[in-house]
N, C-alpha and C positions, 0 to 999 in steps of 0.2 A: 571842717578842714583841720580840726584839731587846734593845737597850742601852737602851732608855728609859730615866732616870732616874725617873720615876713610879715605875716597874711594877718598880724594886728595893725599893720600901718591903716587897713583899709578902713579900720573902727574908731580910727582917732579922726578921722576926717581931711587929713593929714595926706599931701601926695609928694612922696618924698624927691618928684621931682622938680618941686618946687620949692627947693629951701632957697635962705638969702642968699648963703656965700659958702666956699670951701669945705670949711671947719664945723659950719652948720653939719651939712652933706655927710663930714666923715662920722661925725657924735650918732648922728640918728643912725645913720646904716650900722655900725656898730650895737649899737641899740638892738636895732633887729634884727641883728647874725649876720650881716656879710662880713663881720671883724676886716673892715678896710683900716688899717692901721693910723690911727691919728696921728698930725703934723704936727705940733706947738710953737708958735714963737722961739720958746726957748731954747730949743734945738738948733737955733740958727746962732752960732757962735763963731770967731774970726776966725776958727782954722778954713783951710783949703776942702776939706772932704764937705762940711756942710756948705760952705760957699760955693761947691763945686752941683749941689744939689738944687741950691737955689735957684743958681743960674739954669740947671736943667729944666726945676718947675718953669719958671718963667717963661722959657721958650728960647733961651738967648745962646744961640748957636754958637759965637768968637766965645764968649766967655766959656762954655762949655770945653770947646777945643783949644784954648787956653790951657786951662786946669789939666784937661787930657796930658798937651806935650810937657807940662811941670811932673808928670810924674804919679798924678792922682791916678787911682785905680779907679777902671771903668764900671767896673760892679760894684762897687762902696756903697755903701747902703745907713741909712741910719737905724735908730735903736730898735725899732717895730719890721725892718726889713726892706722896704721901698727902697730901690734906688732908683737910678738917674730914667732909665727905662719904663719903669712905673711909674716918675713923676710927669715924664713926655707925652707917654700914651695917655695918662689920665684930663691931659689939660689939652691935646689934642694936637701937639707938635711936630706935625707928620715928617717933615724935615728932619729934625734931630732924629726921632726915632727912627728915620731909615738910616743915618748919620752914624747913629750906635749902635746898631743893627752891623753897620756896615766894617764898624771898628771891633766887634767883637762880643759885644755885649749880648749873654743868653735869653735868649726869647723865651725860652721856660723859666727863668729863674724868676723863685717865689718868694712872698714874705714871708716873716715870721707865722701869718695864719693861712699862708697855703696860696695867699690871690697872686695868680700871674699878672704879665702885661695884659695880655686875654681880656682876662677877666674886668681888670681896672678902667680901660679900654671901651669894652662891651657897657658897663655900667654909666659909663659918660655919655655914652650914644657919638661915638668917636669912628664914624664908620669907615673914613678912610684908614686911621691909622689900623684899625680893625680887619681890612684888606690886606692891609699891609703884613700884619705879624701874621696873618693865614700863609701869607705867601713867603713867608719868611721859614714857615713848617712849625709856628705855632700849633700846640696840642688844643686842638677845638675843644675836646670833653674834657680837660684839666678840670680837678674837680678840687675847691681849698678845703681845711678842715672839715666846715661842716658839709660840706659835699654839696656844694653850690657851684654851678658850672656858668662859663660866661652863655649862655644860651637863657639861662634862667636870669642872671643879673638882666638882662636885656631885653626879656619879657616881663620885668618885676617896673621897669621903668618905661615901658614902652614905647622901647627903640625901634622902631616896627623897621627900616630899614638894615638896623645890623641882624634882627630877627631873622627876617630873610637870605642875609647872606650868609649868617653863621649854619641855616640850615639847608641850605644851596650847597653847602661845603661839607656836607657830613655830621652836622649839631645830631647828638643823641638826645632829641625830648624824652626818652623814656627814664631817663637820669634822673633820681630823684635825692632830696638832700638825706640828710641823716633823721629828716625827721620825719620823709617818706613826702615829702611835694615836690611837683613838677613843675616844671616852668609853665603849663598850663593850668597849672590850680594857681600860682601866681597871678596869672592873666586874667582869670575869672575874678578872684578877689578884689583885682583894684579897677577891673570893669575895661578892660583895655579891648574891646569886644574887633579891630582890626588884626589884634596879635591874636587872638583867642581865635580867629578866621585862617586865619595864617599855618597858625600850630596845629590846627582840626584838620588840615586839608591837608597837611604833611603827616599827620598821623593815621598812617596805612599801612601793613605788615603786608598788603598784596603789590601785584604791579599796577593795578586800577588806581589812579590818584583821584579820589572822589570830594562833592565838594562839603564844605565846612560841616552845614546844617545834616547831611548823611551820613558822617562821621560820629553825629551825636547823635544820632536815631541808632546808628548801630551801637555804642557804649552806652543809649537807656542814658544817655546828658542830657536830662530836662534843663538844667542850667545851661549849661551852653547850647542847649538850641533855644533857650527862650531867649538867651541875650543876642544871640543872631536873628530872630525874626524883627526882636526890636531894631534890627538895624535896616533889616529888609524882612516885609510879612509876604513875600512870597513862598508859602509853605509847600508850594508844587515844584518847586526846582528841579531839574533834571540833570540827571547823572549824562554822561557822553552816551550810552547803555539807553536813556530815554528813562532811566525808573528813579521813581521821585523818594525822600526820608522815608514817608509812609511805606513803599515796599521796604527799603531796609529796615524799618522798627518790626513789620510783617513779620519778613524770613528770617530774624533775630527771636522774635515774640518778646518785644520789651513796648510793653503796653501802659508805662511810664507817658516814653515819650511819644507812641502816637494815641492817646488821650491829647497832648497837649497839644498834637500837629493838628491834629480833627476840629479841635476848639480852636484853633489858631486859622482854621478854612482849608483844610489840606483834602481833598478831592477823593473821597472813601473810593471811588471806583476808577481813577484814574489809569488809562492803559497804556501803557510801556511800549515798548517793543515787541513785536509778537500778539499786541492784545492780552496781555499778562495784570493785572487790576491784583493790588496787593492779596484779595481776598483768595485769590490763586497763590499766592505767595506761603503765605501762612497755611492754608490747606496741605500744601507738598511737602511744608516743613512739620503741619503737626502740632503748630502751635493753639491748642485749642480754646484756651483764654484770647486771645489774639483773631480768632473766626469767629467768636461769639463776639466781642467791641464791633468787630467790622461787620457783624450782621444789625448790632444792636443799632450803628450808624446809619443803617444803612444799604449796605455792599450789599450789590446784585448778584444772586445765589446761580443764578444762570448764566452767571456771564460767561462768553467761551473765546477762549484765543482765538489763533488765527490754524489753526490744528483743531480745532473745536474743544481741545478741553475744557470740561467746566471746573469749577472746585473740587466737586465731589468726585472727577475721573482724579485729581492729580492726589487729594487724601486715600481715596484708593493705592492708586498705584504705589504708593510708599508707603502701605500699611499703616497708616497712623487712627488706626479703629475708634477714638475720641472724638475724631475730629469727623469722621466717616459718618458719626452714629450723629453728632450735631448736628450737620449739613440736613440728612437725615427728616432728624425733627422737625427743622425748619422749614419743608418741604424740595428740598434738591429733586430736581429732576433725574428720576432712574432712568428712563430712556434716554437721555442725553447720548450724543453720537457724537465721536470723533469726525475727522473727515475720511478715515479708514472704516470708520462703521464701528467704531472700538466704543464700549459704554464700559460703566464703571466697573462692574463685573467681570468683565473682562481685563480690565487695568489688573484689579483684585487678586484674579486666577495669575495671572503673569508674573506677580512677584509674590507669591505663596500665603500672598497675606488671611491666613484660614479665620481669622476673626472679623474682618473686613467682609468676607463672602458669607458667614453668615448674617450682620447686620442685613446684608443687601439683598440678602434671601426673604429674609424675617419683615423685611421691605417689600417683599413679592416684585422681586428683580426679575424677569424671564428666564428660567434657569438654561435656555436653549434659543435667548437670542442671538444672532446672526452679526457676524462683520460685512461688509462688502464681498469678501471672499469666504462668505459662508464658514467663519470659522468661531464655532458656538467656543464657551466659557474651557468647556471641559476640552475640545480640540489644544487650546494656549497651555492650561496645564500639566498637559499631558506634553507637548511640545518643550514645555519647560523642562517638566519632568518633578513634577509636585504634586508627590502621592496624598498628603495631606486634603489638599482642593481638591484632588480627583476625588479621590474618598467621599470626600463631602458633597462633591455635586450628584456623584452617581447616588447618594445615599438619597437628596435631594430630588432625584427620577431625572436625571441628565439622558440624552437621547447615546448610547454608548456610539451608536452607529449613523451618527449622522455626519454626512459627506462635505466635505469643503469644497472647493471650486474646482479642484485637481481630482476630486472624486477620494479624498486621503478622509480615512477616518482618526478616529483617539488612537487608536493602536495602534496603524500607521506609523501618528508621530511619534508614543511611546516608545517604538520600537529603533526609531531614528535618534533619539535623546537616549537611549540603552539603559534606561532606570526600569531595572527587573520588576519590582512592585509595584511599580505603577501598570504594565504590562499585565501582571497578575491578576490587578486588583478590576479592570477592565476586561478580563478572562472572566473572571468569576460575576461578573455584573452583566453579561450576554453582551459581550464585543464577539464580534463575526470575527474568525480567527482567520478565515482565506476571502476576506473583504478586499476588493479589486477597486484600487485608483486607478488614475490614468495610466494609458497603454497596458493595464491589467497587471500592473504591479501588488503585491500583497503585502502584506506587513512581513513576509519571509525572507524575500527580496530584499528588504530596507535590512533585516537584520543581517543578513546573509553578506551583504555590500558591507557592512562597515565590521564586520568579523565578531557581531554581538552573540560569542557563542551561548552565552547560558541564556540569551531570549530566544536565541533558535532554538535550543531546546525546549525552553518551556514552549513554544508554540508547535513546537511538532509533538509534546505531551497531549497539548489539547486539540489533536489533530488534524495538523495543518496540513497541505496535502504538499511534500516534498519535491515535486515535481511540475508545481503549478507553474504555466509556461505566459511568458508576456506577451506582447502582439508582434515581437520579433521572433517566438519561441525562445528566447532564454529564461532557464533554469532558475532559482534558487544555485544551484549545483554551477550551470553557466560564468553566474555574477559571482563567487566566492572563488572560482579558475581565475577570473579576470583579477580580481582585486587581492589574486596571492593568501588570501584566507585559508590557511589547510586546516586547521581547527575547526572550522564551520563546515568545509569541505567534508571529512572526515565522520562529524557529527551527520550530517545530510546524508552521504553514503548506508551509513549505520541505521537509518531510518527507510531505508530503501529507496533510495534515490537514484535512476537511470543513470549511469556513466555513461549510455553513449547517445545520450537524447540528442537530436538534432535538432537545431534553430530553423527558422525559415528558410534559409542556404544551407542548410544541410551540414551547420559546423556542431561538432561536440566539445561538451568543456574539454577536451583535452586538444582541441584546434587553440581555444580560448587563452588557454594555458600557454600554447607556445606561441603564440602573438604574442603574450604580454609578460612574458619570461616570469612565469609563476612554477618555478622549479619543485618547490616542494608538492606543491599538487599535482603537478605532471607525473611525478615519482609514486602518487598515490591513487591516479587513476591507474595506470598501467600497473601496480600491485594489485590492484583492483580487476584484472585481466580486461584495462580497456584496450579497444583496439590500435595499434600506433598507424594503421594503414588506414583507418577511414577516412571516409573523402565527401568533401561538401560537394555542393550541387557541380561545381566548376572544376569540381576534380582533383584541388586540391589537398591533398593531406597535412598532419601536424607537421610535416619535416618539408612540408613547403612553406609554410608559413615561417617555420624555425630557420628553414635558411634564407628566405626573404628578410624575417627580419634581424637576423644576425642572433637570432640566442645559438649560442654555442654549447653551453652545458646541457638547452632543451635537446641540440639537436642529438648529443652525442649520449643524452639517457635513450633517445628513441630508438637509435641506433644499435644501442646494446640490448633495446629488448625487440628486439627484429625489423627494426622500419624498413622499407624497400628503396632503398636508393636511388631505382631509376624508375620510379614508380612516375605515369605520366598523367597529365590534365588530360581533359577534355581538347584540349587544344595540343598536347601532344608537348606541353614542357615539365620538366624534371627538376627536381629541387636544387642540381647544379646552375640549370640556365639562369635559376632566379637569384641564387647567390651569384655567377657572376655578370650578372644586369646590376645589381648593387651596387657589388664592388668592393664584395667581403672576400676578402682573400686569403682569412684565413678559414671559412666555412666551405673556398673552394676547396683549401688543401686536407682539410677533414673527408667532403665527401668524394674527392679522387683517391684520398688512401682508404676510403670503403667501397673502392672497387666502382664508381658511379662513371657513367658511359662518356668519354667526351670528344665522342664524334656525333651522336644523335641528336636529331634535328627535329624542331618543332613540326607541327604538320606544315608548317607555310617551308622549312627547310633551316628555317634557323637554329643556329649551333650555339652553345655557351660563348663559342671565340664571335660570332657575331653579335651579340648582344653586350659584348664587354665592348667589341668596335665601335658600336653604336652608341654607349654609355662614356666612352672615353676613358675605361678604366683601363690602364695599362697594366695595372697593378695587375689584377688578376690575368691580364694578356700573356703576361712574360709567363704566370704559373702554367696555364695552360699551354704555353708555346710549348716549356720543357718537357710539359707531360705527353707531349706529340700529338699537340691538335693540328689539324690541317689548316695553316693557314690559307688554302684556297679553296675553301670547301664552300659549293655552292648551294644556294635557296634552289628553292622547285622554280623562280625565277632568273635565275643565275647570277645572284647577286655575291659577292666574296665579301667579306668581312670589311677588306680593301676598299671596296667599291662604298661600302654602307658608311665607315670612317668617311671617305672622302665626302656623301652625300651630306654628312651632320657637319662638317668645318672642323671634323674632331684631329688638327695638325701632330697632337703628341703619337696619336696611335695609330696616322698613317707614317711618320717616322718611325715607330717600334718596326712595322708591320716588312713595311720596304728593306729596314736594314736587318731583317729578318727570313729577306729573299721572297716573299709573298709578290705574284705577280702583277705588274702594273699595266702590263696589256692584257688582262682578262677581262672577258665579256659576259653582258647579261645576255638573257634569250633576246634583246631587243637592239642588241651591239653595244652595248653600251658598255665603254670601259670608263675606269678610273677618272679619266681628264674630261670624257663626257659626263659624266657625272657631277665632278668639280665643279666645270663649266656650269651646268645648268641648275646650280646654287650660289651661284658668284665668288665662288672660295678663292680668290686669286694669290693668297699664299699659298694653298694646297697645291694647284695648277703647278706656279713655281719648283715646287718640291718633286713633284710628279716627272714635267720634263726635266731637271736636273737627274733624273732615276731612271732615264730611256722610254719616257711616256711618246707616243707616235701621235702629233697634231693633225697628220692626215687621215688619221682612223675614223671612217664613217660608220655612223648606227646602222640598223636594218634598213631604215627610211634613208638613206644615204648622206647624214647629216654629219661634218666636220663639228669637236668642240666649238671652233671659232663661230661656225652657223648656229650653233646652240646659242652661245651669246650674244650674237649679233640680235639673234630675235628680240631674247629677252632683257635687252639693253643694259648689260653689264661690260660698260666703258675700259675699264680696268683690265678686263676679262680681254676683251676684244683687243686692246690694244701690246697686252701680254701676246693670245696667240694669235695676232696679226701679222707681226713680224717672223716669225717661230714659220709659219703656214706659208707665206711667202715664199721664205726665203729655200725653203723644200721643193717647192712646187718649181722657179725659175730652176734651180740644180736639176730637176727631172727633166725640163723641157730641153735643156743645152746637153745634156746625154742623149736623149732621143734627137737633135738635129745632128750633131756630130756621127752618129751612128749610120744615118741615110747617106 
């Protein structure tokens, strides 16, 4: 500990908190560098400033406040610096010192060698007054000449109570004096082993407050963990965490202090949380002095968490090749299996660690052992994307082309992590270049989807067949339309790749393209003289799609390179009807100024103005209204756009429709107007709307049925009792016409 002057009281035999008297107290402390300014006798002379001090030491409040109202100054101080403040706090006169506190007197003001009240205070073991000047906005870390803080006086004397609150309140133990000691090298020297528990357990840089004895495992403090076992020989203490010193000396590798924890009875194979036994600790970190103590103890080389790893998966996976090649010698189990099926070789491949894979090799590791999900060594670093272990496994006789669970080979994944030379180097070691995973995806696909052009090419160098189709039929060419790729796109084309290959539905990537507004490939197939009129199985074209799903720049490239406007499905609808079934209103008003039909009617009879009726889009209503759609134009059922509004409850677009003159007494082939209609969905605000518009309650269907008998069936209350009264009152005005007339 050096020359401290402190840290020799502990070799005199000497505990300086037990001198006789006062004056004893201040000679020896001075002695030993706290330069507390000595009092003499002689100082005490008839004037009023030192009788005003005396009275302070003493405790003697009137007298003090006496002196106060004559005129004395409250900070007068004698020859060494002490005044009334530091004579209070020192003897422990909690009264006054709030008293003078309360009069004025600075709570920082120091003496001649720097000691505050703080400090004088803390050194008495004076804890209320000690509360008191915290709260008063006392400097906790005030530090006097020699840079002795009251944190350290109070761990020097052990005041385990002020200890506590000065560091409750923000005490800085990393403070050290000028001659480079801490308030816990204090603590140790004079054996104070509660402060020394105190200060260990506060001394943490994380949020973890961990306890005493782990504190000193992790600083390698053979000394202060030995003086804490002597106080308690429980060497297995647990962290909140479950993990005992020993893991912290582990994952430190200060093999100091767990020597001394082992000798002391501390549990070589002790398991944590997790199933975690130091010997896993110090493997993951590397520490290979520290795996040889805890082998030579002992520590079970097999032991596995609760994840199965053993030592030698977690020295693997963190490359620490020292530690790898020990476990090793000592016989570590190569087969060892995670609960995913992961052995250490695989840890190995995972984090590139190329010296790690060959120990493990040179161990006769299986170089083509399996996970759960069949994913051998060279699958993981090819996944990763770590040419190095690829390299080496393949050099090793890796299987290039063995299949994981998904049917994905190395390439596959290589080609998914887009590290070119890995790719290559898997080329050149007999990787099957159009090897088919699940739903017969190939490694082109994988590139192709993530726009990995220069693997696309080198896989179409060592050729890959450009138009290999999945079990949907989609493309290479397909997947890079969808995912906006034109670089890939572009490259695929150049290698001869189908622009207008059909999927299983009969779409081409240029359908692809306008579903998923991949503009710049839309413009590259149709450079490419793809068709803009082709049509999947259902009859749809790209400008059905484009206008169903609203791409507007797709639709209006297709358009300029000739698309057909009114070009129909299978079912007889046109890229207008499906724009305004949407409710894109601006895709309608594009394909009405390309001339696009809007009076034609699906095969069933439906118009774009029916299917907006039906959709509730008025938006697009009002475009088509202007453009002169018939709003009374009938289904091959006779259904009007009116009638279809009123059957969905859609109220905005039988108000456009009505105050747009659309008739409310028109009929389906089965009679059925508007208010039957209404009626026999329960729409009784429609209804409402309807008769306030000249709707006739007495209009029967083919079957001879009144709305009111529609509702009456189907027990809509509301309905019934809206046109019950309406129907009535009709019916009695016909019959008193017809008697009047006889």
């Amino acid at each position: 500990m050096g020359n401290a002057p402190l840290c020799q009281a502990c070799h005199t035999g000497k505990s300086v908190g037990h001198v006789g008297n006062i004056n004893d107290l201040e000679k020896i402390l001075d002695y030993y560098g706290y330069n507390i300014e000595e009092i003499s006798e002689e100082e005490y002379t008839s004037d009023s400033n030192t009788s005003f001090l005396k009275a302070a030491r003493s405790g003697n409040l009137d007298k003090v406040l006496e002196y106060l109202k004559g005129g004395v100054d409250i900070n007068t101080c004698n020859q060494n610096g002490l005044n009334a403040l530091h004579l209070a706090a020192k003897e422990g006169h909690l009264y006054l010192v709030q008293e003078l506190l309360e009069r004025g007197s600075s709570v920082d003001s120091s003496t001649k060698k720097g000691n505050t009240a703080l400090h004088i205070a803390s050194l008495a073991g004076q804890v209320e007054v000690v509360k008191t000047l915290i709260k008063q906005g006392a400097n906790i870390n005030a530090q006097s000449q020699n840079g002795f803080t009251p944190l350290y006086m109070a761990a020097q004397e052990n005041h385990l109570e002020v200890v506590k609150y000065l560091l409750e309140n923000g005490a800085n133990q990393s403070t050290a004096t000028e001659d480079g000691f801490t308030p816990l090298a204090v603590a140790l020297q004079q054996g104070h082993n509660m402060v020394v528990a105190i200060l260990l357990e506060n001394d943490t840089k994380g949020k973890v407050r961990l306890p005493a004895l782990h504190i000193a495992a992790r600083k390698d403090d053979t000394k202060s963990a030995a003086l804490l076992l002597q106080n308690d020989h429980n060497a297995d203490v647990q962290s909140k965490s479950g993990f005992t010193p020993l893991h912290i000396a582990a994952h430190y590798g200060n093999v100091n202090v767990a020597t001394l924890l082992l000798n002391r009875g501390a549990a070589v194979d002790f398991t944590a949380r997790n199933g975690i036994t130091p010997l896993h600790v110090a493997s993951k970190r590397g520490n290979t002095n520290m795996v040889k103590l805890l082998l030579d103890r002992g520590g079970q080389i097999d032991a596995k968490t609760r994840d199965g790893l053993t030592p030698l998966h977690c020295a693997a996976r963190s490359g620490h090749d020292t530690a790898v090649e020990l476990l090793l010698e000592r016989g570590a189990p190569l087969l060892a299996r995670t609960k995913n099926g992961l052995s250490p070789l695989h840890m190995a491949a995972q984090g590139d660690h190329v010296e790690c894979v060959k120990h493990l090799l040179q161990h006769k590791a299986p170089v083509d052992d399996v996970t759960l999900d069949y994913l051998t060594s060279l699958h993981v670093a090819a996944h990763c994307g770590h040419y190095r272990v690829t390299k080496l496994l393949l050099d090793k006789r890796a299987n290039p082309n063995a299949r994981a669970l998904r049917g994905e080979t190395a390439l596959h994944m290589a080609a998914r992590a887009g590290q070119v030379e890995v790719v290559r180097c898997l080329l050149r070691n007999g990787a099957l270049v159009d090897a088919r995973a699940r739903e017969e995806q190939t490694p082109l696909h994988i590139a192709s989807r993530l726009g990995k052009t220069e693997i696309v090419q080198l896989l179409l160098q060592h050729m890959a067949h450009p138009d290999a189709a999945t079990t949907n039929g989609y493309t290479p060419l397909h997947i890079s339309a969808r995912e906006g790729q034109v670089d890939v796109a572009s490259v695929l084309i150049e290698a001869g790749a189908a622009h207008s290959m059909p999927t299983k539905k009969g779409f081409t990537p240029l359908h692809v393209a306008a579903k998923y507004g991949s503009l710049d490939v839309a413009k590259l197939l149709l450079q490419r003289r793809a068709s803009p009129d082709s049509a999947g199985k259902n009859g749809y074209t790209p400008l059905h799609i484009a206008a169903k799903k609203n791409q507007m720049q797709i639709a209006m490239t297709l358009l300029n390179y000739g698309a057909e406007t009114n070009i129909l499905t299978k079912q007889g609808v046109t890229p207008l009807h499906l724009a305004a079934q949407e409710g894109h209103a601006d895709m309608v008003t594009l394909l009405l100024n390309k001339q696009a039909n809007i009076h034609v009617g699906t095969k069933n009879g439906l118009t774009p103005l029916h299917l907006a009726a039906q959709e509730d889009k008025v938006n697009v209503a009002e475009i088509l209204a202007k453009h002169g759609a018939n709003l009374d134009a009938q289904t091959k059922l006779g259904y009007t756009p009116l009638i279809v509004a009123c059957h969905y409850g859609n109220i905005k677009m039988v108000n456009f429709l009505l105050s747009h003159g659309a008739g409310v007494t028109a009929k389906t082939k089965n009679g059925y107007t508007p208010l039957h209609q209404a009626a026999q969905q329960g729409h009784t605000h429609i209804i409402n709307v309807l008769l306030q518009n000249g709707a006739k309650p007495n209009a029967t269907t083919a079957n001879g049925n009144t709305a009111l008998a529609i509702a009456r069936r189907l027990g809509y209350i509301s309905v019934v009792d809206t046109l019950k009264v309406v129907t009535e009152e009709v019916i009695t005005t016909t019959t008193t016409v017809t008697e009047s007339t006889s």
